[in-house]
KEKE-3310 file (N, C-alpha, C; in steps of 0.2 Angstrom, whole numbers, plus 5000, padded with zeros to 4 digits):
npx = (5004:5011:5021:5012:5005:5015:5018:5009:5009:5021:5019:5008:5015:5025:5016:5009:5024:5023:5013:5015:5026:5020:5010:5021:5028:5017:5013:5025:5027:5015:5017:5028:5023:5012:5021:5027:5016:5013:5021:5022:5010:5009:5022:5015:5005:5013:5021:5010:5006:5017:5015:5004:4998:5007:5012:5016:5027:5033:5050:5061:5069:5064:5051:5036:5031:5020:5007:5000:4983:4973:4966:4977:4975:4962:4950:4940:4925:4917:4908:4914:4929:4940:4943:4953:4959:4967:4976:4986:4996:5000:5010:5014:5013:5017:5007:4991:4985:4976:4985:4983:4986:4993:4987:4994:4995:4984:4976:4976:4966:4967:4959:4961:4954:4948:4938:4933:4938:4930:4940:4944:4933:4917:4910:4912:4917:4932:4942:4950:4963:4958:4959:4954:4955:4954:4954:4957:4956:4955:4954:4946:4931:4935:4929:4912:4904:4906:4916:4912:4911:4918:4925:4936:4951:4959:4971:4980:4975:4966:4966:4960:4959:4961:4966:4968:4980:4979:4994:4995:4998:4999:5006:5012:5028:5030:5030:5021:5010:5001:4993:4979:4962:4954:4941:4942:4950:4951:4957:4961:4972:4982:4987:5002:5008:5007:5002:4999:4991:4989:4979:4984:4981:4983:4981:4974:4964:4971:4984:4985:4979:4960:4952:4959:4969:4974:4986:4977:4974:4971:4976:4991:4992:4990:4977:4967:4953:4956:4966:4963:4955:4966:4968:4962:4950:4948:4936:4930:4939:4954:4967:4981:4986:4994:4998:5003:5012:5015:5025:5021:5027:5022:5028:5026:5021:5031:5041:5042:5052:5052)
npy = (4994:5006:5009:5008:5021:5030:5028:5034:5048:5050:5050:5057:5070:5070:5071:5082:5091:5088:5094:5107:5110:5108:5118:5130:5128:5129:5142:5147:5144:5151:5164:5166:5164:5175:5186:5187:5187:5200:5207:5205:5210:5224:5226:5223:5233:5246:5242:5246:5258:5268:5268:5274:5289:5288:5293:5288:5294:5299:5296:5303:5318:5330:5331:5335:5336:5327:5326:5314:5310:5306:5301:5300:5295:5291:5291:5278:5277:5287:5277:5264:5267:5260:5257:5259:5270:5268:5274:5274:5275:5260:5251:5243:5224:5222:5216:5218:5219:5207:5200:5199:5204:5221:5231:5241:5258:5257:5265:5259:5255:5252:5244:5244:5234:5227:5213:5197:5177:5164:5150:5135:5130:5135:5139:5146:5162:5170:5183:5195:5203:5213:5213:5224:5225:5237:5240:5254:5266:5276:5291:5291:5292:5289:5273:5278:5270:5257:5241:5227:5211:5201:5207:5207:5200:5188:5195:5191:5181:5183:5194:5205:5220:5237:5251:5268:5282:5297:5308:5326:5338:5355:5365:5365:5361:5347:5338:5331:5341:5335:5323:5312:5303:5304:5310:5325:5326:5337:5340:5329:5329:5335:5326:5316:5306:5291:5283:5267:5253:5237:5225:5207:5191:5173:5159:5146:5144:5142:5146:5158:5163:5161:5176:5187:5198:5214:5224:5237:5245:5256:5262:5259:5267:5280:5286:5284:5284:5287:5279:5266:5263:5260:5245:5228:5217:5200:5189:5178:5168:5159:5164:5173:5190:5204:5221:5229:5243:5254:5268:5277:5286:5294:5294:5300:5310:5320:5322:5335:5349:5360)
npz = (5000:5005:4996:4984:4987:4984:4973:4964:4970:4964:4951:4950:4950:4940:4930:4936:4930:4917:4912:4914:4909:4895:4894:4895:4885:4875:4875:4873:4859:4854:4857:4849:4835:4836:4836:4824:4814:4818:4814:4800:4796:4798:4791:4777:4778:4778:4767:4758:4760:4759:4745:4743:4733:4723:4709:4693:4682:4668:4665:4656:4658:4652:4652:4657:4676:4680:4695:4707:4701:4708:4723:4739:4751:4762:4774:4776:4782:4796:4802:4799:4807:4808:4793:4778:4764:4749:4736:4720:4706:4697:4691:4678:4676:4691:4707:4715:4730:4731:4724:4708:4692:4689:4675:4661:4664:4673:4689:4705:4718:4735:4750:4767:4780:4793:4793:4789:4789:4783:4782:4781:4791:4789:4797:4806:4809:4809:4815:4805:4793:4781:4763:4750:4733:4721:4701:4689:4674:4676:4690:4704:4717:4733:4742:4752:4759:4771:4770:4765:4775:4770:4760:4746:4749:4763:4771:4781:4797:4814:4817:4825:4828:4822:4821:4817:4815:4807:4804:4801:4791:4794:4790:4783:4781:4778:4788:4801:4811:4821:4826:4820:4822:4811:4813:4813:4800:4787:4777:4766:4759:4767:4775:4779:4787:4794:4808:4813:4822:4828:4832:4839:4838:4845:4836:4844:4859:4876:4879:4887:4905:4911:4911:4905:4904:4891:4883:4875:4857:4859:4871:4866:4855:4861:4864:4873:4883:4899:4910:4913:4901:4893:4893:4890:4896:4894:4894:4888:4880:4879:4874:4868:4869:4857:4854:4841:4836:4823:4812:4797:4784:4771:4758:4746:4748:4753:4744:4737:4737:4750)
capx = (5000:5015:5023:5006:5003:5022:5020:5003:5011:5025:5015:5006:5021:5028:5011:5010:5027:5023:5007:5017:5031:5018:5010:5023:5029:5014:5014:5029:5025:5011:5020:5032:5017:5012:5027:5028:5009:5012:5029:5020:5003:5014:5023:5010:5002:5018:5022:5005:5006:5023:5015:5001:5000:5015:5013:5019:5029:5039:5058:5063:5071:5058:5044:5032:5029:5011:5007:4995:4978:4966:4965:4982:4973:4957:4948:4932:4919:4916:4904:4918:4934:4947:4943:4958:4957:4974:4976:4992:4994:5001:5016:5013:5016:5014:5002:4992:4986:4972:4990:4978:4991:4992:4989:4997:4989:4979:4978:4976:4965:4967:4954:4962:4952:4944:4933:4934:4941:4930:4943:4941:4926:4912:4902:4918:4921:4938:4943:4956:4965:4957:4962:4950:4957:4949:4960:4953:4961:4955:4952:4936:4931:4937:4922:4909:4900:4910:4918:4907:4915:4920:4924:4942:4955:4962:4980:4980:4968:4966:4968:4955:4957:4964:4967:4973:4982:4985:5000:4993:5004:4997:5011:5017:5033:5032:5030:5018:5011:4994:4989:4970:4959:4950:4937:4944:4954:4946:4959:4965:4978:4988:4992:5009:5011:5001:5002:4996:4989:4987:4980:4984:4979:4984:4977:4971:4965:4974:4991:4983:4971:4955:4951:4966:4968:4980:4985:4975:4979:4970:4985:4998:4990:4989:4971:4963:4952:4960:4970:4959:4953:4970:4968:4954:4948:4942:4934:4927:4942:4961:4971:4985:4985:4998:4997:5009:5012:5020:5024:5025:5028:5019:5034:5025:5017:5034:5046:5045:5054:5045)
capy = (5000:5012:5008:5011:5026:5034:5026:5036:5053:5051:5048:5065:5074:5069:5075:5090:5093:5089:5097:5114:5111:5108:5124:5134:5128:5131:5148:5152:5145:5158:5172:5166:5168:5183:5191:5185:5189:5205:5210:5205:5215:5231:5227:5224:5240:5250:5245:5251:5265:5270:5268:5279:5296:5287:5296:5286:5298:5300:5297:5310:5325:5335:5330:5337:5330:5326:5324:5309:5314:5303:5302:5296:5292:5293:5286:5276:5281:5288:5271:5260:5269:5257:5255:5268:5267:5271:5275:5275:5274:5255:5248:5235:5217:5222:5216:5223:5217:5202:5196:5203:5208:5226:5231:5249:5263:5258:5266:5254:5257:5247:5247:5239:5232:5220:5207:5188:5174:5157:5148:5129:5132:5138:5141:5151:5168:5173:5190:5196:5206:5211:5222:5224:5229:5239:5245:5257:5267:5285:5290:5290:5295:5282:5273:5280:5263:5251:5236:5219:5207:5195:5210:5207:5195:5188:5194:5187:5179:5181:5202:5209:5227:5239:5258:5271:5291:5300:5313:5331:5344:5362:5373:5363:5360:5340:5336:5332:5345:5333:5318:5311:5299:5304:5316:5331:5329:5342:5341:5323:5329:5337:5319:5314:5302:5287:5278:5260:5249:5230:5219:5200:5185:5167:5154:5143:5147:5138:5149:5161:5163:5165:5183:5189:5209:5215:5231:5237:5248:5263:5262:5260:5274:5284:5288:5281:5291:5286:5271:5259:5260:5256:5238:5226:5211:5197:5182:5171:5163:5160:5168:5178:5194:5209:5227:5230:5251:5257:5274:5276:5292:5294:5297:5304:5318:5323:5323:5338:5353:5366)
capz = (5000:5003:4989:4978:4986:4983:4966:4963:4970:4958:4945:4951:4952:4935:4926:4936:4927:4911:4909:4916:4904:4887:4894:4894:4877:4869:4876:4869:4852:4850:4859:4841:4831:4837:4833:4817:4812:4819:4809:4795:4796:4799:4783:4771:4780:4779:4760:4753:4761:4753:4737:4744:4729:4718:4700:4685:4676:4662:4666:4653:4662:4647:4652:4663:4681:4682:4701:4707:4700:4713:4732:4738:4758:4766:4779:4771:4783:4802:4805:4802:4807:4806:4787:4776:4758:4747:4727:4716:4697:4696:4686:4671:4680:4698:4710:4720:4735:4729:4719:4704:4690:4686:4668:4660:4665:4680:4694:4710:4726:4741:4754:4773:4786:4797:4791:4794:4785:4788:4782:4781:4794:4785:4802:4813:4806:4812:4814:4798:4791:4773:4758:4744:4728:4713:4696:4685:4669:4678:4695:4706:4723:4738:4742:4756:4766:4774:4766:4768:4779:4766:4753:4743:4750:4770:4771:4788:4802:4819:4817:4830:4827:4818:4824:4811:4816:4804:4803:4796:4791:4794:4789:4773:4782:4776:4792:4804:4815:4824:4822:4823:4820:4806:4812:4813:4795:4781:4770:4766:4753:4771:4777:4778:4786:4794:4816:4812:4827:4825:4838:4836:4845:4845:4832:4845:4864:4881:4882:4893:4908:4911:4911:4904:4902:4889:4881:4868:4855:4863:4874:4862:4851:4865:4863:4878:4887:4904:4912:4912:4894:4892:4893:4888:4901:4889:4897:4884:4878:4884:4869:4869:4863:4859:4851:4838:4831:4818:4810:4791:4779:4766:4755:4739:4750:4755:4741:4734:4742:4753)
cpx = (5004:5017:5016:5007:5011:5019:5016:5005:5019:5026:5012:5009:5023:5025:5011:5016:5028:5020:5011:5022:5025:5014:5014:5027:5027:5012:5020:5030:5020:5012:5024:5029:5013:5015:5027:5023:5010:5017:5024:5014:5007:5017:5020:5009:5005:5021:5017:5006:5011:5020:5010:5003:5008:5011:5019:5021:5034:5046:5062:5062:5065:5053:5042:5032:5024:5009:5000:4989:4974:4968:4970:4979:4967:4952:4941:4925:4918:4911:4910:4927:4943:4948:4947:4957:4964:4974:4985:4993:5002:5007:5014:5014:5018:5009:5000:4989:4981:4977:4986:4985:4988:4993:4991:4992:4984:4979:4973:4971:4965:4962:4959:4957:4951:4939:4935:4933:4937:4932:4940:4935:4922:4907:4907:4920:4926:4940:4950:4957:4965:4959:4957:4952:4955:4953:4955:4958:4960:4952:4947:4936:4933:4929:4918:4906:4907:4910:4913:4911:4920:4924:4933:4944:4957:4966:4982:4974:4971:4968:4961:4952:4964:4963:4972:4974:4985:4987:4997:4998:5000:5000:5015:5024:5037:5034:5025:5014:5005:4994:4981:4967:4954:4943:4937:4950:4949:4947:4964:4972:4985:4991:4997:5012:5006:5004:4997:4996:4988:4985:4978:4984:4981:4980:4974:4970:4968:4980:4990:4976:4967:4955:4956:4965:4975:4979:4982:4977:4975:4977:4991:4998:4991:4982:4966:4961:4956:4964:4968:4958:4958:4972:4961:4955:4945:4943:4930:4933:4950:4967:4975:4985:4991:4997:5003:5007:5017:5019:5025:5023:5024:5026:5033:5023:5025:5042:5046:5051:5050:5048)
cpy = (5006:5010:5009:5017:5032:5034:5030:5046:5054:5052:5056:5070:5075:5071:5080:5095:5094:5093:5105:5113:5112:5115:5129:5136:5131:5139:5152:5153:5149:5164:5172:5169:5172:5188:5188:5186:5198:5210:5210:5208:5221:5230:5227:5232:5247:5249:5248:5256:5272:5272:5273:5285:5295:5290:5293:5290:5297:5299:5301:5315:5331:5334:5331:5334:5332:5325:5318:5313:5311:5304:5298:5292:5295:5288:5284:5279:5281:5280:5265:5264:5265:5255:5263:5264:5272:5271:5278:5273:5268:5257:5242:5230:5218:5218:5219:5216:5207:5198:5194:5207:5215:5227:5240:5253:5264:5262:5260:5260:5251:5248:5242:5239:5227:5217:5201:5186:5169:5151:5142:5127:5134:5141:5146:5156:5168:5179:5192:5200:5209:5216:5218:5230:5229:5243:5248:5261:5275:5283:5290:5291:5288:5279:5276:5276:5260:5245:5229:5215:5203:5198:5207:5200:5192:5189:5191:5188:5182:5190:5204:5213:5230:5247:5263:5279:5294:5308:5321:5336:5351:5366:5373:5362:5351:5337:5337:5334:5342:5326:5315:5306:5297:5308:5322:5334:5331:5342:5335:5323:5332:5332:5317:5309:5298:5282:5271:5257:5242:5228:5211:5195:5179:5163:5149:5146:5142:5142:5153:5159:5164:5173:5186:5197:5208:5222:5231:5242:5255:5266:5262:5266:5282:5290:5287:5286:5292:5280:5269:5257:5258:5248:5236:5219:5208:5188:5176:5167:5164:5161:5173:5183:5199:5212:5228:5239:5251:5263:5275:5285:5289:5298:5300:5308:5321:5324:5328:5344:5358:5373)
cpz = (5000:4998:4983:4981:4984:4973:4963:4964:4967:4953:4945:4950:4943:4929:4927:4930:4919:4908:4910:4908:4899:4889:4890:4887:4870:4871:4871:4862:4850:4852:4852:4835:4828:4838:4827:4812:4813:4816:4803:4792:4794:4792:4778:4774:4777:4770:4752:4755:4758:4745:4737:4738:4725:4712:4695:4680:4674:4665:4664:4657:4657:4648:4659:4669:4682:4689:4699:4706:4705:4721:4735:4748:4759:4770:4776:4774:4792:4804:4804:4801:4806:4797:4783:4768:4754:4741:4725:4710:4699:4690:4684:4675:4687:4699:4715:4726:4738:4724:4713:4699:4686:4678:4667:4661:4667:4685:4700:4717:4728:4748:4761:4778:4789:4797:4795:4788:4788:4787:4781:4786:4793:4790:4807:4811:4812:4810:4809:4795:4782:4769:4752:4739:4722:4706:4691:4681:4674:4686:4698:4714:4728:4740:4752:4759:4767:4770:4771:4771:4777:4759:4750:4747:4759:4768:4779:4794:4809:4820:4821:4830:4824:4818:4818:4814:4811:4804:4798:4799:4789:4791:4783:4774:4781:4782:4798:4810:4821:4823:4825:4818:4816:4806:4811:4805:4787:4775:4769:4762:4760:4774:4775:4781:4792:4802:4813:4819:4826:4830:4837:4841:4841:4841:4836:4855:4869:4882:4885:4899:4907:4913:4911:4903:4899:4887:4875:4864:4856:4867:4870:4859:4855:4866:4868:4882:4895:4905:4912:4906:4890:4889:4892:4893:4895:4893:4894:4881:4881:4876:4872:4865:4863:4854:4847:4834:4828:4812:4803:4787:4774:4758:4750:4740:4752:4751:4735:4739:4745:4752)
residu = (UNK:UNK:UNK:UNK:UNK:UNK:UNK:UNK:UNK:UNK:UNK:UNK:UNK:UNK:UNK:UNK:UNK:UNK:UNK:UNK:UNK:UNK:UNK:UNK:UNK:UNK:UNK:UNK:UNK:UNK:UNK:UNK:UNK:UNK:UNK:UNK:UNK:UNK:UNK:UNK:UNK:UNK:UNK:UNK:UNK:UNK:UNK:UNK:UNK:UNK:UNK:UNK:UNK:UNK:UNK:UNK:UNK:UNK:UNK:UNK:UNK:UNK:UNK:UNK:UNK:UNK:UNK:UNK:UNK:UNK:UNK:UNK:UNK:UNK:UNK:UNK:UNK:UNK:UNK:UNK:UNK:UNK:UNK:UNK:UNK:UNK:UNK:UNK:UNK:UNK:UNK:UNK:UNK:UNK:UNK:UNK:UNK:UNK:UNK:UNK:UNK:UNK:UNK:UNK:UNK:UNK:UNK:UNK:UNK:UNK:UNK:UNK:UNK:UNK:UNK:UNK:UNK:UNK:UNK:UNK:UNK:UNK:UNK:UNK:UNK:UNK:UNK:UNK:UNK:UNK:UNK:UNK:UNK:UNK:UNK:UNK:UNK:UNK:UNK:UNK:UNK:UNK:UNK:UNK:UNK:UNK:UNK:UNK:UNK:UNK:UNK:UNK:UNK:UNK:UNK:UNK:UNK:UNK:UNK:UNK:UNK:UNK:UNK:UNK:UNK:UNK:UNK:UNK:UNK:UNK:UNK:UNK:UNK:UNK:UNK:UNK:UNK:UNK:UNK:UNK:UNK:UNK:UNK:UNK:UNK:UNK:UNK:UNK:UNK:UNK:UNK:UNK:UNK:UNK:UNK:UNK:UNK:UNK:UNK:UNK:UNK:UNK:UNK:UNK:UNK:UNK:UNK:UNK:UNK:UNK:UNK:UNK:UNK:UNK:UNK:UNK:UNK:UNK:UNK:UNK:UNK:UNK:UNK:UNK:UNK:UNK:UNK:UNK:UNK:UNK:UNK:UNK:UNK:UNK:UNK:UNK:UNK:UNK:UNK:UNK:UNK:UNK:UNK:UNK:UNK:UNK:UNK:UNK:UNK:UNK:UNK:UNK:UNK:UNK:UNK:UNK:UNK:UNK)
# end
């Protein structure tokens, strides 16, 4: 009987450790994840926006420089604020963002937001990172409703939210003097340059607690009304989650001289 019970409390002991161990493994493999999700949202994000007011012009020093004629940023619409929409006259055998090859003399919009991918699930919307892209010969207004849940392409799942500040330049010094969140800007052609927010969660849930609080990207943005709405308490599932910001120029609003 001692000998069973040792044998039974070793047995205990020895599961305690492993279930802690594969824990903290699988914690750290989607802590990996979610930096790796989160680099790469920010990049895409970060090289549309670059391309943000590119002008396809002439290479000959004779020839006029045309600027971009359409709308090189703008926010799509106060009801869904994290949706930003971006236009640039394309290059022949590009793609844009729907891997959609561009033909001559396109110009390219990009629409980003947050929709849901229901992946090989047909019944589990997952929260995702989407771009819907439209090429036309001339240009045309950004659109005004909100993009359909399903609308264009996923470039990546598991994307939550999506927070956007942009950089406006008052004084034409190509650099800028405010940033905001889209209500207070009048004159979209002042934007200069663009705060991105991401928030990325775990592909499956168990690596964290119940009731886990993280920082959201009110907090990062630095937009939260106070300390608290800093962070978000989420108690339906045990995911991890982390904020990623990143700052990008809009390099075609700022390459002339002032």
């Amino acid at each position: 009987m001692i000998a069973l019970a040792l044998g039974l409390l070793l047995i205990a002991a020895v599961g305690t450790v492993y279930l802690g161990g594969n824990r903290t493994y699988r914690a750290e493999q989607d802590a990996a994840q979610i930096q790796d999700a989160g680099r790469y949202a920010l990049d895409v994000i970060g090289r549309a926006l670059r391309q943000a007011g590119y002008a396809n012009t002439s290479s000959s020093q004779a020839a006029a420089v045309v600027p971009f004629a359409g709308t090189a940023i703008k926010r799509v619409s106060a009801a869904c604020p994290s949706a930003f929409t971006i236009q640039y006259d394309g290059i022949s055998g590009d793609k844009d963002c729907q891997a959609e090859t561009i033909a001559a003399g396109e110009i390219v919009q990009q629409t980003f937001f947050i929709g849901e991918d229901r992946g090989e699930d047909r019944y589990t919307p997952v929260p995702a990172l989407r771009c819907d892209a439209v090429r036309g010969s001339t240009p045309w207004f950004p659109p005004g409703n909100c993009p359909a849940a399903d609308a264009g392409a996923a470039l990546l799942r598991n994307v939550e939210d999506l927070q956007i500040l942009y950089g406006i330049d008052t004084n034409t010094d190509q650099s800028a003097d405010r940033y905001d969140a889209g209500n207070g800007v009048s004159d979209w052609s002042q934007v200069v340059s663009v705060r991105v927010c991401i928030l990325v969660r775990s592909e499956t849930p168990g690596s964290a607690p119940s009731g886990q609080t993280h920082f959201n990207c009110a907090g990062a943005l630095g937009t939260a009304a106070d300390e608290a709405a800093r962070f978000t308490t989420v108690t339906t599932d045990t995911r991890l989650r982390r904020a990623f910001v990143g700052t990008f120029t809009l390099r075609n609003r700022i390459s002339a001289i002032p």
